[in-house]
C-alpha positions in Angstrom: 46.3 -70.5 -40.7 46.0 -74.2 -41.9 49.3 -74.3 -44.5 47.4 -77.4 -46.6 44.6 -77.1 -48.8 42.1 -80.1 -50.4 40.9 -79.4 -53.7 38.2 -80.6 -55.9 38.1 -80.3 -59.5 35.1 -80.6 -61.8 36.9 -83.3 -63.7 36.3 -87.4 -63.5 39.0 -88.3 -61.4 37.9 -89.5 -57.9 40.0 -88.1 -55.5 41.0 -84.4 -54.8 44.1 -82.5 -54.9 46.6 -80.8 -52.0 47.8 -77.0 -52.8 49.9 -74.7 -50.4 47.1 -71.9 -48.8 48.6 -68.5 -49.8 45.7 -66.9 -47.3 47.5 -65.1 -43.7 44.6 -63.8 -42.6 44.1 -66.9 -40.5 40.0 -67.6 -41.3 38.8 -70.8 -42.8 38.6 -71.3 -46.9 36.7 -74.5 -47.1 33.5 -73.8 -49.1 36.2 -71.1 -51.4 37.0 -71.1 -55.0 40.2 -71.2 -56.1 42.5 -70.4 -59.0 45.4 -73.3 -59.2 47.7 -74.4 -61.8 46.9 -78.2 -62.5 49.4 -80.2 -64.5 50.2 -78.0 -67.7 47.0 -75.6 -67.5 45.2 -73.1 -65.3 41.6 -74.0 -63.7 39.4 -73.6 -60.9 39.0 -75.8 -58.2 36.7 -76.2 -54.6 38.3 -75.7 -51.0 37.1 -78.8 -49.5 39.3 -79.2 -46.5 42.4 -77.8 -44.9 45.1 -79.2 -42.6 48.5 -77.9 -40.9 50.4 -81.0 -41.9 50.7 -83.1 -45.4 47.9 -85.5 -46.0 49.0 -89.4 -45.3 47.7 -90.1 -48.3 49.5 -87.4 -50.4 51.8 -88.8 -53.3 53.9 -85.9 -53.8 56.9 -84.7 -51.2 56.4 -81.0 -49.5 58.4 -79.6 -51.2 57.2 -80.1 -55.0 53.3 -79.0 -53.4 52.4 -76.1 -55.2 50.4 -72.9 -54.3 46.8 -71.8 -55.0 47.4 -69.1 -57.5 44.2 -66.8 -55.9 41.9 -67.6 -53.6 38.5 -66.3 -55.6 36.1 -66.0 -52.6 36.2 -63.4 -49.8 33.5 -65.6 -48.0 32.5 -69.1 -48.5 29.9 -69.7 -51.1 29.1 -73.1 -49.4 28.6 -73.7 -45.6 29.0 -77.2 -44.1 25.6 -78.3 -44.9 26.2 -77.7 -48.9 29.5 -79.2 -48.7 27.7 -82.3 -47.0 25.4 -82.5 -49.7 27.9 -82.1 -52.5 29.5 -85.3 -50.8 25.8 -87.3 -50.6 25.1 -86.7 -54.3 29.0 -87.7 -55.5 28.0 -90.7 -53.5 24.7 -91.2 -54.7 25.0 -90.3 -58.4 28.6 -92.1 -58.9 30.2 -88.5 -59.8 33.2 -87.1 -58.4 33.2 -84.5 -55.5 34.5 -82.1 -57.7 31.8 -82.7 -60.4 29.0 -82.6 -57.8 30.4 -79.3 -56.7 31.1 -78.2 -60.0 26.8 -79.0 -60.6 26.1 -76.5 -57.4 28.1 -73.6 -58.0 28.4 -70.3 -60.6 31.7 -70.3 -62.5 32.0 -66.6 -62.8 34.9 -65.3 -61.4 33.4 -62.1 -60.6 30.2 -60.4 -59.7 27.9 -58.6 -62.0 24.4 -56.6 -61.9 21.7 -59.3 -61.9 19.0 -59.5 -64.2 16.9 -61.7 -61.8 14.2 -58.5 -62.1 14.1 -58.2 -65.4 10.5 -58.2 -65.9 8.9 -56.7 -62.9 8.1 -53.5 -64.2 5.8 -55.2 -66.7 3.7 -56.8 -63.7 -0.1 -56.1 -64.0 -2.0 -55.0 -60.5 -3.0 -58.1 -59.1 -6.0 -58.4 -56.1 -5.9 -60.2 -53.0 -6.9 -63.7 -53.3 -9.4 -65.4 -51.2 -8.5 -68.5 -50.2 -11.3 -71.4 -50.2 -11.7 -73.7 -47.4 -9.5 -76.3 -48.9 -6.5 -74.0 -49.3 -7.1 -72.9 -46.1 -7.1 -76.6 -44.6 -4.3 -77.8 -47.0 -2.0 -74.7 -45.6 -2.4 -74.9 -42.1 -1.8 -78.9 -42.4 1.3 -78.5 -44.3 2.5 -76.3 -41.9 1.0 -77.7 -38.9 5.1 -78.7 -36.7 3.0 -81.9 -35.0 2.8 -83.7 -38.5 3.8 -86.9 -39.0 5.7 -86.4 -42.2 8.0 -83.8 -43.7 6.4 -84.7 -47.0 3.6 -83.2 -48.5 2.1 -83.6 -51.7 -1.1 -80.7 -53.1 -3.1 -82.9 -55.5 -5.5 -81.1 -57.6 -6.7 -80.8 -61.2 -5.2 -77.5 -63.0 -7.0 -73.9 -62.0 -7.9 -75.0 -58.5 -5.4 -72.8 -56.6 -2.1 -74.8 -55.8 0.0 -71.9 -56.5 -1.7 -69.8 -54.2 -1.3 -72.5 -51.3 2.7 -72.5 -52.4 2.8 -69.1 -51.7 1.0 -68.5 -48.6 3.2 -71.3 -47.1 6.1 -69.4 -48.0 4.7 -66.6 -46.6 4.4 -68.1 -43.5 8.0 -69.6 -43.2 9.2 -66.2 -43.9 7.3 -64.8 -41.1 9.5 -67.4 -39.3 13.2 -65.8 -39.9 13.5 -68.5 -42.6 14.0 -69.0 -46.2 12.4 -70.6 -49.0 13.4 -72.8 -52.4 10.6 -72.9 -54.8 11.5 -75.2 -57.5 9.5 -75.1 -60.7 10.1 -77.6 -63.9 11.5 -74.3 -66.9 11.8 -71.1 -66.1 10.9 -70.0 -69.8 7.9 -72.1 -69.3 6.5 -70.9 -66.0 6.5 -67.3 -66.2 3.4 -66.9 -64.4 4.6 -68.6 -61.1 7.7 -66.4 -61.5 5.8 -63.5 -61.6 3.1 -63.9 -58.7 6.2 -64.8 -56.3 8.6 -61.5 -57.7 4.7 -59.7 -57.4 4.5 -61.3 -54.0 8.3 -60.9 -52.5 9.7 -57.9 -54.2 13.4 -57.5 -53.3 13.6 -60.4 -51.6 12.5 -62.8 -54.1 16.0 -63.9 -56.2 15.3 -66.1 -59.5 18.3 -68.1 -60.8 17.1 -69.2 -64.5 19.5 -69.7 -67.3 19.1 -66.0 -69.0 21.5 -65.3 -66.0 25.1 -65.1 -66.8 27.4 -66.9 -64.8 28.5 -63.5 -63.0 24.7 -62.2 -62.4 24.2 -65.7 -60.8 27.1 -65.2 -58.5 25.8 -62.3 -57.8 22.6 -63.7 -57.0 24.5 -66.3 -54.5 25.4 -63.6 -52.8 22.6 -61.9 -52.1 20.8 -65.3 -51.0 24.1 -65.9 -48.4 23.8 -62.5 -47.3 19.9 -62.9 -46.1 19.2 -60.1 -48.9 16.7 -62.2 -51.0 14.7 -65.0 -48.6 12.8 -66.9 -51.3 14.7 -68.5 -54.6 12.7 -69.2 -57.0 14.4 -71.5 -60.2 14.5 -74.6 -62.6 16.6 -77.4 -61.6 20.0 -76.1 -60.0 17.9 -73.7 -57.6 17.6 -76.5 -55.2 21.6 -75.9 -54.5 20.7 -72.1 -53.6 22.6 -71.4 -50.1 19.7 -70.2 -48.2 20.6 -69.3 -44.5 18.2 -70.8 -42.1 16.2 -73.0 -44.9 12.7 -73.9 -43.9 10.9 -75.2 -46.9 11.6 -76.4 -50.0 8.4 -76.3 -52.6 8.4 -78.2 -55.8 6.2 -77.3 -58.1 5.0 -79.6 -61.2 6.6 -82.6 -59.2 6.3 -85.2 -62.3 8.1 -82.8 -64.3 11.3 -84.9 -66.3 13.4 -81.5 -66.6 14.0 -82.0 -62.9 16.5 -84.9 -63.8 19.7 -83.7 -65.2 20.6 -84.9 -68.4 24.5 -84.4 -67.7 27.0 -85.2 -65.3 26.0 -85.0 -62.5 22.6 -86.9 -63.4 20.9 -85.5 -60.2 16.9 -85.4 -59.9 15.9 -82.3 -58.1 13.2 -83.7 -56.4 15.9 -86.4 -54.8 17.9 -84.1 -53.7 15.3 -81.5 -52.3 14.0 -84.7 -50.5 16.9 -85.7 -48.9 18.3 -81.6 -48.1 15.0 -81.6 -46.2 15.4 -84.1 -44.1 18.8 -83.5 -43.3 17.3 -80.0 -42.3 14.2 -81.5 -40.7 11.9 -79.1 -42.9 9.0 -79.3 -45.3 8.7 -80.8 -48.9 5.8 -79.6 -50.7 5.0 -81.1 -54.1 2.4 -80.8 -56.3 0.7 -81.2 -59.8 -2.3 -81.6 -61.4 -0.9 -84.9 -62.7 1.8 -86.5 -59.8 4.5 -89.1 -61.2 3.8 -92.9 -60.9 6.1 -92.5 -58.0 4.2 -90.1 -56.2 1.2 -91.4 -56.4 2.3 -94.6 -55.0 4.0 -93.0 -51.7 1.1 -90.8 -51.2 -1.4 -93.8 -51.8 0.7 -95.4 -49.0 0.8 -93.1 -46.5 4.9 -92.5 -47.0 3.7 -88.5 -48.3 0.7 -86.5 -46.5 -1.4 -86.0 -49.7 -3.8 -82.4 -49.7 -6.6 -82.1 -52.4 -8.1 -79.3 -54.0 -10.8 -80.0 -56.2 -12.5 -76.7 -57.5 -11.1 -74.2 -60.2 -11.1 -70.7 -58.2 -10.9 -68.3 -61.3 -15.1 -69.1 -62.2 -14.4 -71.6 -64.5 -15.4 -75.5 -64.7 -13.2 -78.4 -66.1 -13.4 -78.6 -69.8 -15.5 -80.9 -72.0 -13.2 -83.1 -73.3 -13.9 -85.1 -76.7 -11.9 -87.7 -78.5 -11.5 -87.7 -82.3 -10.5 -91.1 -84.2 -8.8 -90.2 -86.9 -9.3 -94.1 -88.5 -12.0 -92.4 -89.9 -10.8 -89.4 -91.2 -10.7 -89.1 -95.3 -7.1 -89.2 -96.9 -6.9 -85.6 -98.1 -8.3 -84.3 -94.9 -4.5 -83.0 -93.9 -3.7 -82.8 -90.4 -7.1 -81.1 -88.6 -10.3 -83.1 -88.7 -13.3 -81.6 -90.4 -14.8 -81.9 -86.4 -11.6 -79.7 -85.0 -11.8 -77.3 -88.2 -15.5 -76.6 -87.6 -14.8 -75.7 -83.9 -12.2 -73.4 -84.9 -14.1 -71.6 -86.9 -16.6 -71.8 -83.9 -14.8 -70.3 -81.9 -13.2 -68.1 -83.7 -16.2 -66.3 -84.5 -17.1 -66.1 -81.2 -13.5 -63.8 -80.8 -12.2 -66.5 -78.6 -8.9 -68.1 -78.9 -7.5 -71.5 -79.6 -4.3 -73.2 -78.7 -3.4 -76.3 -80.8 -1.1 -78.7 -79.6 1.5 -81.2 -80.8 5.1 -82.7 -79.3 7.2 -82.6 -83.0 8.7 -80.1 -84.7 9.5 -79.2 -88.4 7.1 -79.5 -91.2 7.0 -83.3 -91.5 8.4 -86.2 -89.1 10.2 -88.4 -92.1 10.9 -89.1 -95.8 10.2 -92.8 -97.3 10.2 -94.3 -100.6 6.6 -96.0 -101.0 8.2 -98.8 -103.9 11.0 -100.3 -101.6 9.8 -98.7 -97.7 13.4 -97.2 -97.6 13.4 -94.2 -94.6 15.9 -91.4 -94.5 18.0 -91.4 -91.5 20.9 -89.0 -89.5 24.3 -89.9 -91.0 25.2 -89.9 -87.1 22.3 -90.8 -85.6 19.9 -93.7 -85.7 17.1 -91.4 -86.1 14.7 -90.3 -89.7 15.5 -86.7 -90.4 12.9 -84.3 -90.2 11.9 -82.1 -93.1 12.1 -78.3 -92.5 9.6 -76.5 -95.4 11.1 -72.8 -94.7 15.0 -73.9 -95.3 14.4 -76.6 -97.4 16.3 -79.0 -95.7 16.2 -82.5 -93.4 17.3 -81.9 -90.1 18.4 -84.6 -87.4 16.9 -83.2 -83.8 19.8 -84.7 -82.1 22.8 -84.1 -83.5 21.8 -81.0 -85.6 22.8 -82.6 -89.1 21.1 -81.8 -92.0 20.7 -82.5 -95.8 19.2 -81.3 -98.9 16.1 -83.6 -99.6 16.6 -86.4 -102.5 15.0 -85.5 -105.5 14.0 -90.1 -105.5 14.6 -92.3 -103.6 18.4 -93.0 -102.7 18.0 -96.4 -102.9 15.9 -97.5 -105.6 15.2 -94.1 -107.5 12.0 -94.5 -106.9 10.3 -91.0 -107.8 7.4 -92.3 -105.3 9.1 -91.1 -102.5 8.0 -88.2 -99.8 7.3 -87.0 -96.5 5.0 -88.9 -94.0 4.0 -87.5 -90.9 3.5 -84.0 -89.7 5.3 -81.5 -87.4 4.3 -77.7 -85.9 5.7 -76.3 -89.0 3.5 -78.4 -91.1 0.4 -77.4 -89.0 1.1 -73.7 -89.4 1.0 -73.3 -93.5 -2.6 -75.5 -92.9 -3.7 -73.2 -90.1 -2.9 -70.5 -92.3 -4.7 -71.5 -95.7 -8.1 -72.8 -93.6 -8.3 -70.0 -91.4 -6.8 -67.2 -93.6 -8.2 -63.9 -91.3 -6.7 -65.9 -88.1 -3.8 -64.3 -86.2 -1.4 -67.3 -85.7 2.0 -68.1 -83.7 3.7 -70.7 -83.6 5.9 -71.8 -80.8 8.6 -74.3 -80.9 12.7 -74.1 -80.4 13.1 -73.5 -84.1 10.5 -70.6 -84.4 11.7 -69.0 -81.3 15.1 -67.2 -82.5 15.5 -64.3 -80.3 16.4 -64.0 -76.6 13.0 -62.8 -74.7 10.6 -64.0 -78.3 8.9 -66.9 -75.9 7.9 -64.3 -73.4 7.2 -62.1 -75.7 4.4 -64.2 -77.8 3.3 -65.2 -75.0 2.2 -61.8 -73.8 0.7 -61.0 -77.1 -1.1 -64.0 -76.8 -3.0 -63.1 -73.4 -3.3 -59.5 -75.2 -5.6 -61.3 -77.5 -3.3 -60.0 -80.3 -3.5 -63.8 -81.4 -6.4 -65.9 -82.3 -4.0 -69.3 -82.3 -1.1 -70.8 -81.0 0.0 -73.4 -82.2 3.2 -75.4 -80.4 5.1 -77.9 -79.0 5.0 -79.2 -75.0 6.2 -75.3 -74.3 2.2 -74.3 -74.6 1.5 -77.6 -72.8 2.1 -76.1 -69.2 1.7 -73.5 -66.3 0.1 -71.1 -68.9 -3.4 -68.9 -68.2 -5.2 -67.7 -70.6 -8.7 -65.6 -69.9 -9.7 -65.9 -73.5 -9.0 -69.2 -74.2 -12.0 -71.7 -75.2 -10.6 -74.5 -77.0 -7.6 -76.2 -77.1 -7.2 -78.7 -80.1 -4.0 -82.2 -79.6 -3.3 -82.7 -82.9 -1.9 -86.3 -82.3 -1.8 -87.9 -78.8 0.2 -90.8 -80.1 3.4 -89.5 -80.3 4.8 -91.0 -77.4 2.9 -93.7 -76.7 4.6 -95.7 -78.6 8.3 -95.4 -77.5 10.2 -98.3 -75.8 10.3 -96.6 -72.5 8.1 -98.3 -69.6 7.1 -94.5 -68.8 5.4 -93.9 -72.2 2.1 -94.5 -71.0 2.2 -91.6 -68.1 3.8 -89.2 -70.3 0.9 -89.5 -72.2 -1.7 -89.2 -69.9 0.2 -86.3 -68.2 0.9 -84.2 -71.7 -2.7 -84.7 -72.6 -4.2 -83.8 -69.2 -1.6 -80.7 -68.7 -2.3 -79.4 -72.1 -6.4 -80.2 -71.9 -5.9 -78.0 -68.4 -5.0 -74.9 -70.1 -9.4 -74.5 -71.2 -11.6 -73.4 -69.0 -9.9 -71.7 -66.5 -12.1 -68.6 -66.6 -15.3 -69.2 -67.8 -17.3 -72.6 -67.6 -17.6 -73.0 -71.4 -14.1 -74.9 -72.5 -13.4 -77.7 -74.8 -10.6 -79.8 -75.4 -10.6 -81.8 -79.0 -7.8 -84.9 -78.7 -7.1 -86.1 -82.2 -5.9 -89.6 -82.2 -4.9 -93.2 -84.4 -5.7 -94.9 -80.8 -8.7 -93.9 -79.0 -8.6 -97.2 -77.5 -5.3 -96.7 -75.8 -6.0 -96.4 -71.8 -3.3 -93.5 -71.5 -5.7 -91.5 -73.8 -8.6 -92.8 -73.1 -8.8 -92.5 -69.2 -7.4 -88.5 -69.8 -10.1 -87.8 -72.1 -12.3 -89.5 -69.6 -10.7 -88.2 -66.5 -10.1 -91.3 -65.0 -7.5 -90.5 -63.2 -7.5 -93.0 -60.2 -8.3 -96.0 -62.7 -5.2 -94.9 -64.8 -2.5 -94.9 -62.2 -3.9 -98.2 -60.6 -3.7 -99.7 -64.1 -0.1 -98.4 -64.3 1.0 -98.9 -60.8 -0.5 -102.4 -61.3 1.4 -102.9 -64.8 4.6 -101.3 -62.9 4.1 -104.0 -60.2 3.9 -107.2 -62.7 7.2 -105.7 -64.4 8.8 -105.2 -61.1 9.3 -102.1 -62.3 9.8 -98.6 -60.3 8.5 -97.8 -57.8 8.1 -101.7 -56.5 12.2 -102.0 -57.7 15.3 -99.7 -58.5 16.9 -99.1 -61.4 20.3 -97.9 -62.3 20.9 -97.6 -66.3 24.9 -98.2 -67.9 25.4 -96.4 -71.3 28.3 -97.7 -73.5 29.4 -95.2 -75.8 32.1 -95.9 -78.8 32.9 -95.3 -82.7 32.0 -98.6 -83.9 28.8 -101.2 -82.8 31.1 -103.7 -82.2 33.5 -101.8 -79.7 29.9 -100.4 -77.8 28.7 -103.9 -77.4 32.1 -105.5 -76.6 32.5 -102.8 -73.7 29.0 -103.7 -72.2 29.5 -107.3 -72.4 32.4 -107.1 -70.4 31.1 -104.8 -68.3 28.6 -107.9 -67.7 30.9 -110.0 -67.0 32.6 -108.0 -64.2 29.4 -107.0 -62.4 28.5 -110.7 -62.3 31.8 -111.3 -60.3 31.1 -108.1 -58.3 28.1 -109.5 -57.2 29.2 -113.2 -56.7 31.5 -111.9 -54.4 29.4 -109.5 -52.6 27.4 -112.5 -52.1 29.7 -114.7 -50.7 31.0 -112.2 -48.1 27.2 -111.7 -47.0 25.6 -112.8 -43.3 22.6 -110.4 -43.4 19.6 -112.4 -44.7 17.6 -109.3 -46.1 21.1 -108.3 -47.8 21.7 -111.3 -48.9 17.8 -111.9 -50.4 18.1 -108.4 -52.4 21.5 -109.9 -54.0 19.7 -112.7 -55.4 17.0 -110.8 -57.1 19.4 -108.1 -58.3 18.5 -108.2 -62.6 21.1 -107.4 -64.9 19.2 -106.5 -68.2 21.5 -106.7 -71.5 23.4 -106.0 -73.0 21.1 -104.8 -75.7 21.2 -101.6 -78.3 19.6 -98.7 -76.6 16.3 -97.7 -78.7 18.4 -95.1 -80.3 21.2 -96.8 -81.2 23.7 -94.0 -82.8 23.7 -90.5 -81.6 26.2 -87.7 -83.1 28.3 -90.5 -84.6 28.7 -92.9 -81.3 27.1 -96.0 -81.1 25.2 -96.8 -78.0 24.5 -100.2 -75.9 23.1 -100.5 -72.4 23.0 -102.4 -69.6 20.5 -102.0 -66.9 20.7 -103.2 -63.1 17.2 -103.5 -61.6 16.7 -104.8 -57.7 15.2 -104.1 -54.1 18.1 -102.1 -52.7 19.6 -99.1 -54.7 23.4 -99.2 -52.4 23.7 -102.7 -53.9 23.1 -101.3 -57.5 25.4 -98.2 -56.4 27.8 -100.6 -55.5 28.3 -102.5 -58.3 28.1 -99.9 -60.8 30.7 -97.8 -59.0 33.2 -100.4 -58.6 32.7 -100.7 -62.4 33.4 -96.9 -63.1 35.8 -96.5 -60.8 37.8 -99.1 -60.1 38.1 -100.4 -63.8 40.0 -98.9 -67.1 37.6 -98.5 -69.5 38.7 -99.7 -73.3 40.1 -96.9 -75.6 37.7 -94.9 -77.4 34.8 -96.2 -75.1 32.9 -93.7 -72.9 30.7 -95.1 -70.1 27.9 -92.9 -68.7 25.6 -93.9 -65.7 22.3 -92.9 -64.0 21.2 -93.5 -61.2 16.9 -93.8 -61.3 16.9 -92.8 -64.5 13.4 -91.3 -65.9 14.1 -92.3 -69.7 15.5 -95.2 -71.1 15.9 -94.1 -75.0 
């Protein structure tokens, strides 16, 4: 048996660690957990390599090497190819090994039943589906082995059937001997798809979602390494399932953000499903009713074989969709528009049902004083509190602070002072006093307070034991509902206004997702959109359907911005107790890039290399648009150019190579899809 081991830990220190192998039974450990002592405490660590003699490298004599306390794993959890992969996104993502592997593995020491089939039993009977000529192209072209590309991307508006192309795919691979990934955006938001593949697998269906306990999803590992569940389905850690013999990977709601991490490792899914394929020389297939930026570029290009379906299967048509200024609204008309109101009451007589829509939470979205403009804010954060009518309080939806409300104004005693804005708790108590017989839910993270309530109203809801629902982008989504007529956006502004160059899409994604969820059974739907900007192209062109005119405008405004997908960006967070130590940290950082680069520069003979140096941007250092979170101050710096290794590069020689000031802590992502 090798007598050496290498060990990762999921810690930020860039290198890994050498332990004596306590295994005799001669097989291989790399891919294995392990139990070690490191420095004063006890952790877990990754098998990554193993070796008869000391390491060159290794600082410490033979003797003082210690032993792995326990060696956790009978049989690897990750074969060569994962192990590859961990190494690719470390690279890629600036993160240790050990936090990459640490991103792609359970933490459970042992195995426990799995809950992956927790809901099967309630499955209703479902019929075979037909499929239309389009499905029927799109599927045999996807799976068609003489294809030019890996990549393929199913374009089509919502209700026309790109589930049911997913799953005949998978089907098909399966038929092959192989397995399957099917990635969708949140698993408490995409039941549906959960259901029809469980429905459509059985037993060989595992879904990893986060109701899973560490030990269930090692458990659920297990049964994927052992062949005894072929298709994973799961949110954004799925795409690290071990699945012997992988032969497609299926992403579903591709312009999704939830498939970026938010942590370290900041790993998109889709990246790394992209670049697992290739290595594995399988199919990608992506799809959404409304495709990122990104997407739509490649597959405008040719670099992604793009398949459309264009008819809603289930007998319905694509809802009327009508836009509602509210400029003209009268002041005391509260937060539904005498238009929206009467078509409530429409439909409600008509014992149809209503979803209203809109993206805040709480009863109102801040307090000002009218005499001197002064706005509540988070203590911590650099963001107004939220008012909360049911506790009574003002909460910060960052940090989780909150504060009795001010009887005046705290800065002028001003008794004309109040709450401006509205949020899903301050549409409910209107809903309820205008349409007093109406059975109402509301769903947001601060209604929901039981494990399984989500589910749970949302199964009442397609009982018809509701007449509204009223939420946040939860209800936006991947949800059917035969019943449903009209589906009322209470604001569409609220993120078209945030400094982030992807404000515009969100937009026009949120409105056209949530508009989606009419009409999908019966020809009669309507979508209201209640806006202060009718004008706005983001809302306008959804409510118009414009699609191709919106992403040329945006692709075109993307391309005078030099902006992604023409460039690359890579985004530098300074964190720190005090403004000045933030910004003093990222002007410094500044300073030692520009060196980095001078000298990459100098040491350069390739003309194309040497090209994308000189139009590599260093943006800032500025405040990030929210300045403070949870009592840290926050400045950024972001590196924007041609060739991603060159921002890679720099940015790792500055996190790696450099000691950071006390007190500062400096965060990176790598393509980062917000930049609040």
């Amino acid at each position: 048996m090798a007598k050496f081991l290498q060990i990762a830990l999921n810690i930020p220190l860039n290198q890994t660690f050498t332990y004596l192998n306590i295994n005799d039974d001669g097989s291989s450990r790399i891919g294995c957990r392990a139990d070690i002592n490191f420095g004063n405490s006890k952790t877990m660590g990754y098998i990554v390599g193993e070796s008869d003699s000391l390491p060159e490298n290794c600082p410490v004599e033979e003797e003082k090497i210690r032993p792995v306390k326990k060696i956790l794993d009978s049989t690897p959890l990750l074969n060569s190819e994962l192990i590859d992969l961990s190494r690719w996104i470390s690279s890629y993502y600036l993160c240790t090994w050990g936090e990459a592997l640490g991103a792609m593995l359970p933490n459970a020491k042992r195995e426990t039943d799995s809950l992956g089939f927790s809901f099967v039993d309630e499955l209703p009977e479902k019929k075979a589906k037909t499929l239309s000529e389009e499905q029927l192209s799109s599927i045999n072209s996807i799976l068609d082995p003489s294809s030019k590309t890996n990549l393929h991307y199913l374009y089509g508006p919502t209700g026309t059937g790109k589930t049911e192309v997913f799953l005949q795919c998978a089907s098909r691979i399966l038929e092959q001997g192989k397995g399957v990934i099917y990635l969708v955006p949140e698993i408490g938001l995409t039941r549906q798809v959960i259901e029809a593949v469980v429905e459509r697998f059985g037993p060989t269906a595992a879904v990893l979602h986060s109701g899973l306990t560490p030990s269930q999803k090692l458990s659920e590992y297990k049964r994927i390494i052992n062949k005894e569940a072929r298709v994973v389905i799961g949110a954004r850690s799925a795409v690290f399932a071990p699945v012997p013999d992988l032969g497609m990977i299926i992403i579903d709601e591709e312009h999704d953000a939830s498939y970026k991490s938010g942590s370290t490792p900041r790993y998109n899914a889709r990246q790394v499903a992209v670049y697992r394929a290739a290595k594995n020389r399988i199919p990608v297939v992506m799809g959404s009713a409304t495709p990122s930026a990104e997407s739509w570029y490649l597959f405008s290009t040719g670099k992604i074989q793009k398949h459309t379906l264009s008819k809603r299967l289930a007998g319905g048509a694509m809802p009327h969709i009508k836009c509602i200024s509210l400029q003209n609204e009268a002041a005391d008309t509260g937060c539904i528009s005498k238009e929206l109101e009467s078509e409530i009451n429409r439909t409600l007589e008509e014992k149809r049902q209503v979803i209203l829509f809109l993206n805040r939470r709480g009863f109102s979205h801040f307090y000002k004083c009218r005499s001197c403009g002064f706005e509540l804010k988070c203590k911590n954060c650099s963001v107004s509190l939220t008012y909360h009518l049911k506790e009574n309080r003002l909460k910060c939806h960052y940090c989780g602070w909150s504060t009795l409300p001010p009887q005046q104004c705290p800065k002028c005693g001003s008794l004309d002072a109040g709450y401006s804005g509205f949020g899903t708790e301050f549409i409910e108590n209107e809903v309820k006093s205008k349409f007093p017989n109406a059975r109402i839910c509301r769903l947001d993270t601060d209604s929901l307070t039981k494990k399984g309530e989500l589910q749970e109203k949302l199964g009442a809801f397609k009982k018809n034991e509701y007449d509204i629902m009223l939420g946040t982008q939860m209800i936006a989504k991947g949800l059917n509902f035969p019943n449903l007529k009209l589906v009322g956006v209470i604001l569409a502004d609220t993120a078209l206004h945030l400094p982030d160059f992807r404000a515009s899409e969100r937009t026009f994604s949120l409105l056209t997702q949530v508009a989606g969820r009419a009409g999908r059974f019966f020809p009669d739907g309507k979508v209201l959109i209640q806006t202060y900007s009718p004008e706005s192209e983001p809302i306008y062109l959804s409510v118009t359907n414009q699609v191709q005119k919106f992403y040329d405008m945006e692709l075109e405004n993307r391309k005078m911005l030099n902006f992604p997908p023409f460039s690359r960006l890579v985004r530098i967070v300074f964190r720190a107790p005090t403004s000045r130590q933030a910004e003093g940290a990222a002007q410094g950082a500044v300073s030692i890039i520009k060196n980095k680069l001078n000298s990459i520069l100098a040491g350069c003979k390739n003309s194309n290399t040497e090209k994308a140096i000189k139009t590599t941007e260093i943006l800032g250092p500025s405040e990030c648009p929210i300045v403070k979170i949870a009592q840290n101050y926050r400045y950024q710096i972001i590196l924007k150019g041609s060739d991603i290794k060159i921002l890679q590069n720099l940015t790792g020689d500055l996190i790696f190579n450099y000691t950071r000031p006390t007190d500062v802590y400096i965060e990176s992502d790598v393509d980062p899809v917000s930049l609040l």
